[in-house]
Structure formats: structure tokens, C-alpha cells
MARSELO-821790 format. One line per 5 residues: number of its first residue (from 1); for each residue x, y, z of N, C-alpha, C. Coordinates in Angstrom, 1 decimal. Layout:
BEGIN
NUM	X Y Z X Y Z X Y Z ~ ...
END
This chain:
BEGIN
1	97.7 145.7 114.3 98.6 144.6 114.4 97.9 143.3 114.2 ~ 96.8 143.1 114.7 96.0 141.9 114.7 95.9 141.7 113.4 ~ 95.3 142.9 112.5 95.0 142.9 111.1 95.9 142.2 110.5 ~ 97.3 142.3 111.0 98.5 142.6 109.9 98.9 141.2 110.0 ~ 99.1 140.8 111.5 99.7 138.9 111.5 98.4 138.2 110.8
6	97.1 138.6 110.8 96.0 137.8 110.3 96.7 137.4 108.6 ~ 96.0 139.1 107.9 96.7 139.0 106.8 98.1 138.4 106.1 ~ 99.6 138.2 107.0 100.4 137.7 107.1 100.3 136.0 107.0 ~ 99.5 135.7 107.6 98.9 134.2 108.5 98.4 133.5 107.0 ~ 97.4 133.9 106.6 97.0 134.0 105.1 97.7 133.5 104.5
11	98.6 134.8 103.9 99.7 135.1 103.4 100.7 133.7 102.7 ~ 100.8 133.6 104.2 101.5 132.0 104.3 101.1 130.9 103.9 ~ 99.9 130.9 104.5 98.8 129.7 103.7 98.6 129.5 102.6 ~ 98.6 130.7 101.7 98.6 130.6 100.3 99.6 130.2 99.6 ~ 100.7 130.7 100.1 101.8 130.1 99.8 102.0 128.8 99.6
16	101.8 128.1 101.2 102.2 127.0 101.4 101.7 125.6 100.0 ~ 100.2 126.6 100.0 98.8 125.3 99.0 99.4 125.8 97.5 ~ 99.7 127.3 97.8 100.9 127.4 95.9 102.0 126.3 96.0 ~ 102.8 125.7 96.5 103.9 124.8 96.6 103.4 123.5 96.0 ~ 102.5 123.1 96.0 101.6 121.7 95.7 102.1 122.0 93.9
21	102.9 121.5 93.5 103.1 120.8 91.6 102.3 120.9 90.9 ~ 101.4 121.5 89.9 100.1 121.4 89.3 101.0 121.4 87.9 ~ 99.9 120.6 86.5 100.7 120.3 85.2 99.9 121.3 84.3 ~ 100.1 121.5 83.7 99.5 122.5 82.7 98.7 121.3 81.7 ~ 97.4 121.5 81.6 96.4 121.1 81.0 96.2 121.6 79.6
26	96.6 120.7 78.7 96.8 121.1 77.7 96.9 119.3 76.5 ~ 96.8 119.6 75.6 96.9 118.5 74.9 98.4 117.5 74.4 ~ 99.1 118.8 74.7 100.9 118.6 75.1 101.3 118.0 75.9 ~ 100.6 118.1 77.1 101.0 118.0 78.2 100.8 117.0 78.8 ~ 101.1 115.9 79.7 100.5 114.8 80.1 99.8 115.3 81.2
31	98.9 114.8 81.5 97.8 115.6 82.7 98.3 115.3 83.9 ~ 99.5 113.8 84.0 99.6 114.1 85.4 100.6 112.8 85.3 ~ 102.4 113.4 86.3 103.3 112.9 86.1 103.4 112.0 86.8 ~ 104.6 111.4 86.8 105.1 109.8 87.8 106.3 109.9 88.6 ~ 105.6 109.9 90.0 106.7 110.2 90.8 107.0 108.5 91.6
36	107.9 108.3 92.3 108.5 107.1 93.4 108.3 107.5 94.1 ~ 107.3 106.9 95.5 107.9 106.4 96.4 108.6 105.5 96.9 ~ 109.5 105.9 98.8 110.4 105.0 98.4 110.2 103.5 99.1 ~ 108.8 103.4 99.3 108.7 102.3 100.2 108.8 101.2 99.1 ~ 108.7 101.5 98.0 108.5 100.3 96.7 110.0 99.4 96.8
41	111.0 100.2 97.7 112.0 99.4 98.1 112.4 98.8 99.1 ~ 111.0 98.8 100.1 111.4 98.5 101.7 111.6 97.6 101.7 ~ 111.8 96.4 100.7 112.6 95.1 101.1 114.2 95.4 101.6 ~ 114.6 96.3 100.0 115.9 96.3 100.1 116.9 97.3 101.3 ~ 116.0 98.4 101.5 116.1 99.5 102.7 116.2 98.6 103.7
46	115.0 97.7 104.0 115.0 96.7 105.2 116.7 96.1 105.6 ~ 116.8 95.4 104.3 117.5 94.3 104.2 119.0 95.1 104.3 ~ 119.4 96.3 104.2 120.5 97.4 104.0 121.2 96.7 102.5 ~ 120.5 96.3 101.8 120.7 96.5 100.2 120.8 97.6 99.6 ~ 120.4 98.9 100.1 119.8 100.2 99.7 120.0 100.8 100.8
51	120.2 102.0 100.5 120.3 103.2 102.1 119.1 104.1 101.3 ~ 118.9 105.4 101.9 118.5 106.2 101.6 118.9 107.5 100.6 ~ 120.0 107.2 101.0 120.8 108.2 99.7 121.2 107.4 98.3 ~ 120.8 106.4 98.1 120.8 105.9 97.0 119.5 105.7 96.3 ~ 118.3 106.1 96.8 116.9 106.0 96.4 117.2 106.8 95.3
56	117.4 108.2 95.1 116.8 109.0 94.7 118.2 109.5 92.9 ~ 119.5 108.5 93.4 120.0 108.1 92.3 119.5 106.6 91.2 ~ 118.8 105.9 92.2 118.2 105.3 91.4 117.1 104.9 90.8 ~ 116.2 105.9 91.2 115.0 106.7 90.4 115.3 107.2 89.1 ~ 116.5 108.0 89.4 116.6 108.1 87.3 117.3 107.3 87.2
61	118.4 106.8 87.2 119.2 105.9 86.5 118.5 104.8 86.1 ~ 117.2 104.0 87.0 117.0 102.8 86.6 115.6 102.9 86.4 ~ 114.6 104.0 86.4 113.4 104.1 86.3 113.2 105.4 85.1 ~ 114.1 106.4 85.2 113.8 107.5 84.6 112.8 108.1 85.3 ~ 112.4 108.5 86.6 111.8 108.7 87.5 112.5 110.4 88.3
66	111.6 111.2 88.1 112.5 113.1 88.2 112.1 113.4 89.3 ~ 110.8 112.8 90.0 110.0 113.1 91.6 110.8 111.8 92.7 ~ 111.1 112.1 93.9 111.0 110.8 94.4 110.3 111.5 95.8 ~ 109.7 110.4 96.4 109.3 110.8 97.4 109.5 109.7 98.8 ~ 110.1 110.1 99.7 110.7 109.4 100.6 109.8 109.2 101.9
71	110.6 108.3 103.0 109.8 107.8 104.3 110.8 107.6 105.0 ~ 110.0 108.5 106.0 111.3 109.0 107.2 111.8 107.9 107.6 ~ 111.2 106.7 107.8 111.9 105.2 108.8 112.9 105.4 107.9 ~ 113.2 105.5 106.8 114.5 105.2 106.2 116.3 106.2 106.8 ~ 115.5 107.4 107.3 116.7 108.2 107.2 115.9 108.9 108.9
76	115.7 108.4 110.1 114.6 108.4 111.3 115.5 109.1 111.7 ~ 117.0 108.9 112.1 117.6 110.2 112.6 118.4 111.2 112.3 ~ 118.1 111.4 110.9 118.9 112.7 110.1 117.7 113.9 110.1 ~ 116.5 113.8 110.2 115.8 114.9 109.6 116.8 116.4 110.4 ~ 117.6 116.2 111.2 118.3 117.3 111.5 120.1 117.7 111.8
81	120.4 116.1 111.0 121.5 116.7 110.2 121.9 116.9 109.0 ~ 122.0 118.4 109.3 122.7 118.9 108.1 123.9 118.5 107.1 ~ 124.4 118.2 107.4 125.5 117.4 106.6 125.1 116.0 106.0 ~ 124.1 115.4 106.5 123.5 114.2 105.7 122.2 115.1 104.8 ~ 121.5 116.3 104.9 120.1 116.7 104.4 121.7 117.0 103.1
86	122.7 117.7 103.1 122.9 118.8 102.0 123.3 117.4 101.1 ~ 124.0 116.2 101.5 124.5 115.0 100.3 123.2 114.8 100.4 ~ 122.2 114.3 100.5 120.5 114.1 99.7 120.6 114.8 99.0 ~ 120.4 116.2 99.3 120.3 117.0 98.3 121.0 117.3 97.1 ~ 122.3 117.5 97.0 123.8 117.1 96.3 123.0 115.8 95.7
91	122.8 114.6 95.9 122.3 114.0 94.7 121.4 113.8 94.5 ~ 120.1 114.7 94.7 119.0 114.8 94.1 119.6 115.5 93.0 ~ 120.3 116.8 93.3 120.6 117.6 92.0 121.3 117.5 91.1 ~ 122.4 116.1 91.6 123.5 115.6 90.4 122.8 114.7 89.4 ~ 121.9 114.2 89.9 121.0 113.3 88.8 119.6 113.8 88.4
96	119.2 115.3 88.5 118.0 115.8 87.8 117.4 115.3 88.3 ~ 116.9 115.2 89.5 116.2 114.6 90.8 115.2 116.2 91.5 ~ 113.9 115.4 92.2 113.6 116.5 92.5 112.3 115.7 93.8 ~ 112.8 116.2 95.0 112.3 116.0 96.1 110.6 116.7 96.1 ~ 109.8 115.3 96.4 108.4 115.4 96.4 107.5 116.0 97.9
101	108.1 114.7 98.7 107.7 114.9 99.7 108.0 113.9 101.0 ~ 107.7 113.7 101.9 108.1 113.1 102.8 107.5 112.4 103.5 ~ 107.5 110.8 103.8 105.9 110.5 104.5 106.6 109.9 105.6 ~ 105.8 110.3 106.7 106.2 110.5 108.0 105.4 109.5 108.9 ~ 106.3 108.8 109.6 105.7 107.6 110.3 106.5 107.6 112.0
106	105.9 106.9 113.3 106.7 106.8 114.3 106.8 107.8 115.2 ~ 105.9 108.5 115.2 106.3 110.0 115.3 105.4 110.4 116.3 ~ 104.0 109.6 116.6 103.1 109.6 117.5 101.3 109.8 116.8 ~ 100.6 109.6 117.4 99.0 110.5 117.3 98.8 111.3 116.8 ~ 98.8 111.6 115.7 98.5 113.6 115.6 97.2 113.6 116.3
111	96.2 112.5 116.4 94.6 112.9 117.2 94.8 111.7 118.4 ~ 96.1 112.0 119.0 95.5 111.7 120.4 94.9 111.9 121.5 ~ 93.9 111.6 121.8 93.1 112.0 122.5 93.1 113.1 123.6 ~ 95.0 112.1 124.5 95.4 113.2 125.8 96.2 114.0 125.2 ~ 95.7 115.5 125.6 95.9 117.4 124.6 97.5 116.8 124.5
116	98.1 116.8 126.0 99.8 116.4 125.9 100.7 116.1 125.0 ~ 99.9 114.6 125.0 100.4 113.7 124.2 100.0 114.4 122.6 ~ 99.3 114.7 122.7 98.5 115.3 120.8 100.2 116.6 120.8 ~ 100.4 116.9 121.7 100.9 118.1 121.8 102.3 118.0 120.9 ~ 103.1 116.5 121.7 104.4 116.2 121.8 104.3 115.8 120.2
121	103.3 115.4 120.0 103.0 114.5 118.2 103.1 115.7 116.9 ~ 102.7 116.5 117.4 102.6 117.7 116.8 104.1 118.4 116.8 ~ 104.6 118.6 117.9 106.0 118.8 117.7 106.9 118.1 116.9 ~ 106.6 116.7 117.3 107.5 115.6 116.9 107.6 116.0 115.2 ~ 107.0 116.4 114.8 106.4 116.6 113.4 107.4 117.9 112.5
126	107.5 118.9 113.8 108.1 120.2 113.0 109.7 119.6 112.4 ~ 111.0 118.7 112.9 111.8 118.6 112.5 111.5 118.1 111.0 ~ 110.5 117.5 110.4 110.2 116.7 109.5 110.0 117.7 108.0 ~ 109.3 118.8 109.0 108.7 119.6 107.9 110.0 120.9 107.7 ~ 110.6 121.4 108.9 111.7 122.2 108.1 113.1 121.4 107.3
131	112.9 120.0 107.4 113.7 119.0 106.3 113.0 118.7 105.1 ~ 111.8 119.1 104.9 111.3 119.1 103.4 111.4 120.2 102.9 ~ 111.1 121.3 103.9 111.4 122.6 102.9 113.0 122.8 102.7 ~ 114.1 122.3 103.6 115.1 122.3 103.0 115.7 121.4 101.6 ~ 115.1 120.4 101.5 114.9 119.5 100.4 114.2 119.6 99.4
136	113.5 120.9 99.1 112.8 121.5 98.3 111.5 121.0 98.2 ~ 110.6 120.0 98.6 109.3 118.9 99.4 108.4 120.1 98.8 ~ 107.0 119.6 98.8 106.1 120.6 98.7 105.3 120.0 100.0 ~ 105.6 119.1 100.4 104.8 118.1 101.7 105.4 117.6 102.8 ~ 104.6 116.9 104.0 104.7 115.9 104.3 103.5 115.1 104.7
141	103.9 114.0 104.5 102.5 113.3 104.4 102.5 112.5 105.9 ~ 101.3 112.5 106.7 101.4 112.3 108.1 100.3 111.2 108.2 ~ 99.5 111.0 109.2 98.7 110.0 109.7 98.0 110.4 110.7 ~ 96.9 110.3 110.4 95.5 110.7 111.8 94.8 110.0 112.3 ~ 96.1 109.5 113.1 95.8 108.0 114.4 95.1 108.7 115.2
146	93.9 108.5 115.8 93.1 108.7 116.8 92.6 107.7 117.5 ~ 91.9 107.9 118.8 91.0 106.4 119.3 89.3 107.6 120.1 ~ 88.8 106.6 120.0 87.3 107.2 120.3 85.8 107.0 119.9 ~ 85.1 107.8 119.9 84.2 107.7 119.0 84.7 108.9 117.5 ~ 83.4 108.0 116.6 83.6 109.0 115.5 83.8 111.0 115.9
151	83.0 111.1 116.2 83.5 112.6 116.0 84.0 113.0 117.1 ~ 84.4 112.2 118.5 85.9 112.1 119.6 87.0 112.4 118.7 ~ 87.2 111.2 117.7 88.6 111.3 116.6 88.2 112.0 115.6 ~ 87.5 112.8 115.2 87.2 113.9 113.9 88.0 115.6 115.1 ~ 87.2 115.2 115.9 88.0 116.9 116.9 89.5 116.5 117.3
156	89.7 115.9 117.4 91.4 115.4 118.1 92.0 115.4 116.8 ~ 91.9 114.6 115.7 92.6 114.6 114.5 92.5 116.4 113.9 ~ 91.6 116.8 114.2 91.3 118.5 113.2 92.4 119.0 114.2 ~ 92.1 119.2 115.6 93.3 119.7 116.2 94.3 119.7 116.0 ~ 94.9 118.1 115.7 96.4 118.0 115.9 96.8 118.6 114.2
161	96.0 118.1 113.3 96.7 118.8 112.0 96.4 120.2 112.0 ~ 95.8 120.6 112.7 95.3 122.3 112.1 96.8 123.2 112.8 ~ 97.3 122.7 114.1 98.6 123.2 114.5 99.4 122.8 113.6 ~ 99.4 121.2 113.3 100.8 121.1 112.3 101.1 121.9 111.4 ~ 99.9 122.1 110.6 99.2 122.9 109.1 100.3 124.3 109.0
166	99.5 124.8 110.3 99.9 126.1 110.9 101.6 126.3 111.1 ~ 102.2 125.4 111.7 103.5 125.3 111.3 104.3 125.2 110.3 ~ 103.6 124.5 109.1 104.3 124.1 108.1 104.1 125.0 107.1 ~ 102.8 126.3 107.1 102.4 127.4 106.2 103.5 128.0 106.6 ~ 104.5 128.5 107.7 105.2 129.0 108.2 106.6 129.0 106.8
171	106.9 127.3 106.6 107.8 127.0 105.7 107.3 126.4 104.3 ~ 106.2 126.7 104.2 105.1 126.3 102.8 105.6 125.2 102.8 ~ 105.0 124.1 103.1 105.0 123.1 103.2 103.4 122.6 103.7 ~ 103.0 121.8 102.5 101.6 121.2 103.0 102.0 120.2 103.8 ~ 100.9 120.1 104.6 100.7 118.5 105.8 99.6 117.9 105.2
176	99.9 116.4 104.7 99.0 115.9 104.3 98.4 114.9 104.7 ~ 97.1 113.9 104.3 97.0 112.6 105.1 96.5 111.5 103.9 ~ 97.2 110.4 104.9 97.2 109.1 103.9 96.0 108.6 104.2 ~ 95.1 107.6 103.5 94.5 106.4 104.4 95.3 105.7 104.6 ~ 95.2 105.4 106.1 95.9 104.6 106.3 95.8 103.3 107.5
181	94.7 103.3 108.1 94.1 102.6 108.7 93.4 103.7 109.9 ~ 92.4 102.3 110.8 91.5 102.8 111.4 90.8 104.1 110.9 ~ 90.1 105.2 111.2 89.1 106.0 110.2 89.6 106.7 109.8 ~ 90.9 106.3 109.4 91.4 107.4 108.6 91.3 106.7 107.1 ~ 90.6 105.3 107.1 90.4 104.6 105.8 89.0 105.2 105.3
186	87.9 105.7 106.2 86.8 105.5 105.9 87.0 107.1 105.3 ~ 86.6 107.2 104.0 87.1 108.6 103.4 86.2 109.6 103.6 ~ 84.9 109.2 104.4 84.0 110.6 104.4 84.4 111.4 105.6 ~ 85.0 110.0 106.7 85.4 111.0 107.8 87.0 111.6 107.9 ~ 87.7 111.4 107.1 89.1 111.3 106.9 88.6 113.2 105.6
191	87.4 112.7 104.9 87.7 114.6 104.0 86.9 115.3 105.2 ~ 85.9 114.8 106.2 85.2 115.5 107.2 86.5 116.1 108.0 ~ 87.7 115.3 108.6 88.7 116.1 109.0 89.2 117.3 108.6 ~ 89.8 116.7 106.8 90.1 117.9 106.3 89.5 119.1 106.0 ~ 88.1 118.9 105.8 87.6 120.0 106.1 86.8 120.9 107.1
196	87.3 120.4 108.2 86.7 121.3 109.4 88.5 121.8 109.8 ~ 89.4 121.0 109.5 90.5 122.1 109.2 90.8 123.2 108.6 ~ 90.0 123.4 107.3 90.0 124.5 107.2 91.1 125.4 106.6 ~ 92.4 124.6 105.9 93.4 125.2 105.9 94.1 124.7 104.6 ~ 94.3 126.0 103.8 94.5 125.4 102.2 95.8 124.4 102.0
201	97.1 124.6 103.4 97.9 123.8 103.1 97.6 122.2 103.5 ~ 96.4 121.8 103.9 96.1 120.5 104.5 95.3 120.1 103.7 ~ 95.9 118.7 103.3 95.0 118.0 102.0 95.4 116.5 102.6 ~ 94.9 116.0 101.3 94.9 114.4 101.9 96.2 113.9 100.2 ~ 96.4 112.8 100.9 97.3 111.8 99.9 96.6 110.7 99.3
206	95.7 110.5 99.0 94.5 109.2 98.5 95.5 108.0 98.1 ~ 95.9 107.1 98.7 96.1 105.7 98.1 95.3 104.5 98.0 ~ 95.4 104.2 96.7 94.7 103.2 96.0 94.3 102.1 97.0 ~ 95.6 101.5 97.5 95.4 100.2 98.8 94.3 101.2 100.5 ~ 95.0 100.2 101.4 95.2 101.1 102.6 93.5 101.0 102.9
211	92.5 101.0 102.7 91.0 101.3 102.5 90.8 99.6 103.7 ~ 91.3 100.0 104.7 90.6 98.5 105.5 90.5 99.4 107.1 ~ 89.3 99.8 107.4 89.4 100.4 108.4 89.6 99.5 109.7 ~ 89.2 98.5 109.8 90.0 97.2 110.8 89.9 95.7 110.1 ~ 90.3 94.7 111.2 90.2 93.7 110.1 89.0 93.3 109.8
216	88.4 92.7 108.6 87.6 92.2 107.9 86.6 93.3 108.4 ~ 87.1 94.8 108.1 85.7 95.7 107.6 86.6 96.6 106.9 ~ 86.5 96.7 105.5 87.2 97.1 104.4 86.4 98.4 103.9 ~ 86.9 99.3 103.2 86.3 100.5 103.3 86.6 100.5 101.1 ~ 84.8 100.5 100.5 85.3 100.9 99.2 86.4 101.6 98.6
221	87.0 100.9 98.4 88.6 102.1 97.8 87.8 102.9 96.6 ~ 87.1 102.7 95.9 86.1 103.9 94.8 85.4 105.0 95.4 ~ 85.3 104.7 96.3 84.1 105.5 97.1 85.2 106.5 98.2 ~ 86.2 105.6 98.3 87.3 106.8 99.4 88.0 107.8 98.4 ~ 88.2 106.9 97.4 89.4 107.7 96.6 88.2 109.2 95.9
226	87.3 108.9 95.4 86.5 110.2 95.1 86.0 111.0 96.4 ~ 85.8 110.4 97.2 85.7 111.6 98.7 87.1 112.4 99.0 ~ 88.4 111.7 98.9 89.5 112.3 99.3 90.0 112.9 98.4 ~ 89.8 112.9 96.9 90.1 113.7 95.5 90.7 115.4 95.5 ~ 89.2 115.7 95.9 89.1 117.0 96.5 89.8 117.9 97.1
231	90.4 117.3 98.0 91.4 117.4 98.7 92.7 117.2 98.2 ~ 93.0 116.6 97.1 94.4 115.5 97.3 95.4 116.8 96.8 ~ 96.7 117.0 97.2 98.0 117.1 96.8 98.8 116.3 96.4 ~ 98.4 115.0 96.3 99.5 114.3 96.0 98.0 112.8 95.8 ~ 98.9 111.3 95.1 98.3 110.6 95.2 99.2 109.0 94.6
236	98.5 108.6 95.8 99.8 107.3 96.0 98.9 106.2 95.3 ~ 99.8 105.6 93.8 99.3 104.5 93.4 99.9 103.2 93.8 ~ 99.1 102.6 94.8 99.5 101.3 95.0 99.4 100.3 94.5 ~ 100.3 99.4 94.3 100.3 98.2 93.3 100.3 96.7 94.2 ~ 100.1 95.7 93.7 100.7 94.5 94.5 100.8 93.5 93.3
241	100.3 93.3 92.5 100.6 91.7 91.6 99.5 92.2 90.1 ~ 100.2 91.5 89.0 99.8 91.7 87.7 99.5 90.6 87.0 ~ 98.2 90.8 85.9 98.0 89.4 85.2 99.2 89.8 83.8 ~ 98.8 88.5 83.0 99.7 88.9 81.9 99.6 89.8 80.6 ~ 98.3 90.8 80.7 98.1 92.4 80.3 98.7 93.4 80.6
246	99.5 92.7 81.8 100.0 94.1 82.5 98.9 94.8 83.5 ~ 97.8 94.5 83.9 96.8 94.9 84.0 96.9 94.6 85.8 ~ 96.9 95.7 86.6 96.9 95.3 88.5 95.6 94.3 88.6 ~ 95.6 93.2 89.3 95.0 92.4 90.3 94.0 92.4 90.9 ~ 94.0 93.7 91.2 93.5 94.0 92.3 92.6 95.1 92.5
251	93.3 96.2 91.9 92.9 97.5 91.9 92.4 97.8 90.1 ~ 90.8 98.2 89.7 91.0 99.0 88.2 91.7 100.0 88.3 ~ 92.4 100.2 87.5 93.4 101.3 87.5 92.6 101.9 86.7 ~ 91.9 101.4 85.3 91.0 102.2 84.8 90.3 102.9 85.4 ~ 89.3 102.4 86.1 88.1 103.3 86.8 88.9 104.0 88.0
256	90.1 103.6 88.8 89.9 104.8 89.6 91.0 105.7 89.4 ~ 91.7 105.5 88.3 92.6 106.9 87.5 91.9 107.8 86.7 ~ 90.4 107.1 86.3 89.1 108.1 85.6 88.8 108.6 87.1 ~ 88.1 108.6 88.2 88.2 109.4 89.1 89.3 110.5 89.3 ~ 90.4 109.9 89.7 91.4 111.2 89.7 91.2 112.5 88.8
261	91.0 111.8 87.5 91.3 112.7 86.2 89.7 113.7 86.4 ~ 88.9 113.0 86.6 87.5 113.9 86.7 87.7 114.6 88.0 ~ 88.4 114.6 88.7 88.2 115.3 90.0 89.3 116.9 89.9 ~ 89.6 116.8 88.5 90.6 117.8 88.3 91.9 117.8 88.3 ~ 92.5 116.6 88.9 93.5 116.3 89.8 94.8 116.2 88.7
266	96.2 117.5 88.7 96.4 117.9 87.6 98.1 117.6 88.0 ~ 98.5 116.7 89.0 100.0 116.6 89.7 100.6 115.4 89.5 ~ 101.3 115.0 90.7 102.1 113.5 90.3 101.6 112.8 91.0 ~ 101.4 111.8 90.1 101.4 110.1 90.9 102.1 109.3 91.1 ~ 102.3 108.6 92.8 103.5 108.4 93.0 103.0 106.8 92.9
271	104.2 105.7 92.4 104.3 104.5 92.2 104.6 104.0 93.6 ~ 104.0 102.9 94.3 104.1 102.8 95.5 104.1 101.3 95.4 ~ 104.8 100.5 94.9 104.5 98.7 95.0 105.0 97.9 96.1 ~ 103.8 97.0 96.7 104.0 96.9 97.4 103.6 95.2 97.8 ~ 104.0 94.8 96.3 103.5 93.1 96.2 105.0 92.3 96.4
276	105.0 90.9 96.3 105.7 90.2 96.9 105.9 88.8 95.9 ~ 105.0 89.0 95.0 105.3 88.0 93.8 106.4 88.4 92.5 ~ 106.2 89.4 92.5 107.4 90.4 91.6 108.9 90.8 93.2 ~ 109.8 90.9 92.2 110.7 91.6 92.8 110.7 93.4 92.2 ~ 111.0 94.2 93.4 111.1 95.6 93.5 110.9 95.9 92.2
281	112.1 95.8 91.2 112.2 96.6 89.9 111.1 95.9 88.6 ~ 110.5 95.0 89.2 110.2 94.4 88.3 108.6 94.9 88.1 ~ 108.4 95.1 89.9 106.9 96.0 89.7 106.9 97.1 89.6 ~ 108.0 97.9 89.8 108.3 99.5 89.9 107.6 99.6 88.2 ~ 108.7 98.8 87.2 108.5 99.2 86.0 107.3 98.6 85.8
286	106.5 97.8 86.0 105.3 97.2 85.5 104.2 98.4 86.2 ~ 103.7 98.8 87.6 103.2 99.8 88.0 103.5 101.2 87.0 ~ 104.9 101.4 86.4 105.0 102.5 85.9 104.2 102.7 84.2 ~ 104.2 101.0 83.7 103.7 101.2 82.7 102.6 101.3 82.3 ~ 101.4 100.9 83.5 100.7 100.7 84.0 100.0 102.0 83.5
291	100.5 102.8 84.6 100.1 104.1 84.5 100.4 104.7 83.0 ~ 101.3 104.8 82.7 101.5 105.3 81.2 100.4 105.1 80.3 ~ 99.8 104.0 80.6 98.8 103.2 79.6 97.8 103.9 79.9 ~ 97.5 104.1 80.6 96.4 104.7 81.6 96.6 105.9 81.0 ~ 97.1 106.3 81.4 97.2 108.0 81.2 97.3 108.1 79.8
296	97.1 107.5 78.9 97.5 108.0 77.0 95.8 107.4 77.0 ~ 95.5 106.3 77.3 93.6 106.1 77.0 93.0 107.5 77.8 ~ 92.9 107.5 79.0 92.1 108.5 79.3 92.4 109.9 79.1 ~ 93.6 110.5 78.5 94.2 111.4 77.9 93.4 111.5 77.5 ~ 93.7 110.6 75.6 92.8 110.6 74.7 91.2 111.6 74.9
301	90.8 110.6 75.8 89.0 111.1 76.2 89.1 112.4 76.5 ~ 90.1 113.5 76.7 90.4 114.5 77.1 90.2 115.5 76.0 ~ 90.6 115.1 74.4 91.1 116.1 73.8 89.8 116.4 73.3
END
């Protein structure tokens, strides 16, 4: 019997890390698509310009955009009604829409220190993840808030995602992690997590920004984004302001979309803008062309 749930346990696991989107590598093919997330609208979400059930109609209508990928603050007390999950879904599917994944905020510590509290954070978490696999999600993307010393918060963070992990293989669904502040910016100890987890459905989310482990000590965003690679299921390109090339600010898109591409990395990139000199639609499409450009030069170097 031990054999059998082991094997089963597996089983799952495999599953869950088969669910992750991969593109078929080929000269046809683009090596790697363009998905939304939906924070690129959190003015308008904020502002109740936008609800949540209109995100993911206007991803294709006004983007041509087939992935969207959402944030629970937007829809914080539906992940368990049903009657609001099936109209998301109803119009994901009336507009050729196709749910990515879910990034999860508010929710608590996954590495908090006290077991309890790590405990309730970890629960807090399961309604989130049987709402992406009913949403068809291959994820959710979480946060590995801890406090401590370095490897105090490397055991409390492994803990709290290795149960989530464990839960979400249940409904193939990867748990993934963002940088996102404190060490979860600094990418050797954020893939040190992931890999003393141990668990094919737990990967990380690599975003471009986010790389400030507190204030005024900033963590190479080149240097995190190739440590977290490895790992990634998913990968969040963040934008904030453009010169008049079209060219981001801030971030080479060149050099660290050449990372991605050398690191194997063969899924969707999600558009995440998050500047304030552009309005919403104006960076969504400039971030998206961004990438397009990107992806047809480094293509090229491909064939």
C-alpha cells in the first residue's frame, strides 16, 4: 500500500509539471508566446473602470492576447463561487480566451516562521488552486514571505511550498514563485528554495522588475533572472516607460529575453506593465511589440 500511494504521489506530480504550456520548437513556430497579466490594469481594476470579468474579454478584443493571467485582489472573494468561476469561464471561452494562471496575494506567509501560522497560509492557498484548475490555470503563482536568517527563511519557505506543491499535484496545478521582495529577490536563495523542494510541480515565475531585496539594496535582475530560468513555468515581463525606439528604459529586453531563450525556456510571456507615464493600453501594446521584436531577432539566431 505504501508502494502504491508513493507511486500514485508521483503520479500526480508528473502530471501537475505536464500542465506547464511548452511551444514546439521548430522554425514555424514562435519559441515563445504572449500572454496578459492582469495587473497591467490595476489602475482601472482599482478605479472600478474594469472588473474582473472584463479582463479577459479584453485581452482579445483590444490586444489580440489568447493567455490571460489574473490576480486574486481582483476577484478576493469569488475563488469559491461557483456561479461567478463558470461566467469567467463562459467568457474566457466566448472570446477564444484561455486561462494561464493565477497570482495570489493577501493570503499570508507561506514561510512563516510560527508552524501555525505557516499552517493557516498554506490552507489559505488550497481555495485558490482548486479555482485554477477549474479555470483550466496550469498555476498559481504565490510569494515566499519569510523573516529570519538566511537559511531560518530557506526551511520555513521549503516547508510552506512543499505542502502547497503537494496539494496542488492533487489537482495538477503548479505553485509557483515570483520575486517579489525581501529574499525572495535575491535569486540564488529563492532557486535554493526551489530546489530543496524538490517537487516537479514547483517552479518559480522570474520577473524582469521586483529584483530589490529592501530598500536601496537591489538584487542584479541578469543575474536573478538566469538563477530562476531553470526553474521557471511561466515568466513575467515587466515594463514601466519607453524611449522613442520602442525600446524599455529600463530593462534590456535584448539581453535578458537572450537568457530566457538559452535557458530552454519554450512557454508564455506574460506582459505585466507597470509604468505611469503611458496609459494602460498604450504600454500593454508598446510592451507587446516589444516583445514581438524580440522574439523575430533572437528567433532568427535560432535557425
Amino acid at each position: 500500500m505504501t508502494d502504491r500511494r508513493a507511486f500514485l504521489g508521483l503520479a500526480a506530480l508528473a502530471a501537475a509539471s505536464a500542465a506547464t504550456p511548452a511551444l514546439a520548437a521548430s522554425s514555424k513556430e514562435p519559441w515563445f508566446r504572449i500572454s496578459l497579466a492582469e495587473w497591467s490594469f490595476n489602475r482601472s481594476l482599482f478605479g472600478n473602470k474594469m472588473t474582473n470579468l472584463d479582463f479577459p474579454v479584453a485581452a482579445r478584443r483590444d490586444y489580440d492576447i489568447e493567455v490571460v493571467e489574473y490576480v486574486n485582489q481582483f476577484f478576493m472573494d469569488k475563488a469559491e463561487d461557483k456561479a461567478y468561476l463558470a461566467e469567467l469561464k463562459k467568457r474566457c471561452d466566448d472570446n477564444g480566451v484561455k486561462s494561464g494562471l493565477i497570482m495570489c496575494d493577501r493570503e499570508g506567509a507561506l514561510g512563516d516562521p510560527d508552524a501555525a501560522a505557516r499552517t493557516r497560509t498554506v490552507e489559505n492557498h488550497y481555495k485558490w488552486v482548486t479555482a485554477a484548475a477549474y479555470l483550466g490555470c496550469h498555476s498559481i503563482r504565490v510569494n515566499a514571505q519569510s523573516t529570519g536568517t538566511f537559511g531560518a527563511q530557506l526551511d520555513f519557505a521549503t516547508d510552506g511550498l512543499r505542502r502547497l506543491a503537494q496539494f496542488g499535484a492533487q489537482h495538477n496545478i503548479n505553485v509557483i514563485v515570483e520575486n517579489h521582495g525581501g529574499l525572495s529577490s535575491n535569486g540564488k536563495w529563492l532557486a535554493s528554495v526551489i530546489d530543496q523542494v524538490g517537487l516537479p510541480n514547483c517552479g518559480t515565475l522570474p520577473d524582469f522588475g521586483n529584483f530589490n531585496i529592501a530598500k536601496d539594496k537591489p538584487y542584479d535582475r541578469y543575474l536573478g533572472v538566469t538563477e530562476l530560468m531553470p526553474f521557471a513555468k511561466g515568466v513575467s515581463a515587466k515594463s514601466y516607460a519607453f524611449d522613442a525606439k520602442g525600446n524599455e528604459t529600463t530593462i534590456d529586453y535584448q539581453r535578458i529575453m537572450r537568457i530566457v531563450r538559452d535557458a530552454g525556456y519554450r512557454g508564455y510571456v506574460g506582459i505585466e506593465f507597470e509604468g505611469r507615464d503611458l496609459g494602460e493600453a498604450e504600454g500593454i501594446r508598446a510592451t507587446k511589440k516589444l516583445l514581438e521584436r524580440v522574439r523575430d531577432q533572437l528567433q532568427r539566431d535560432m535557425a
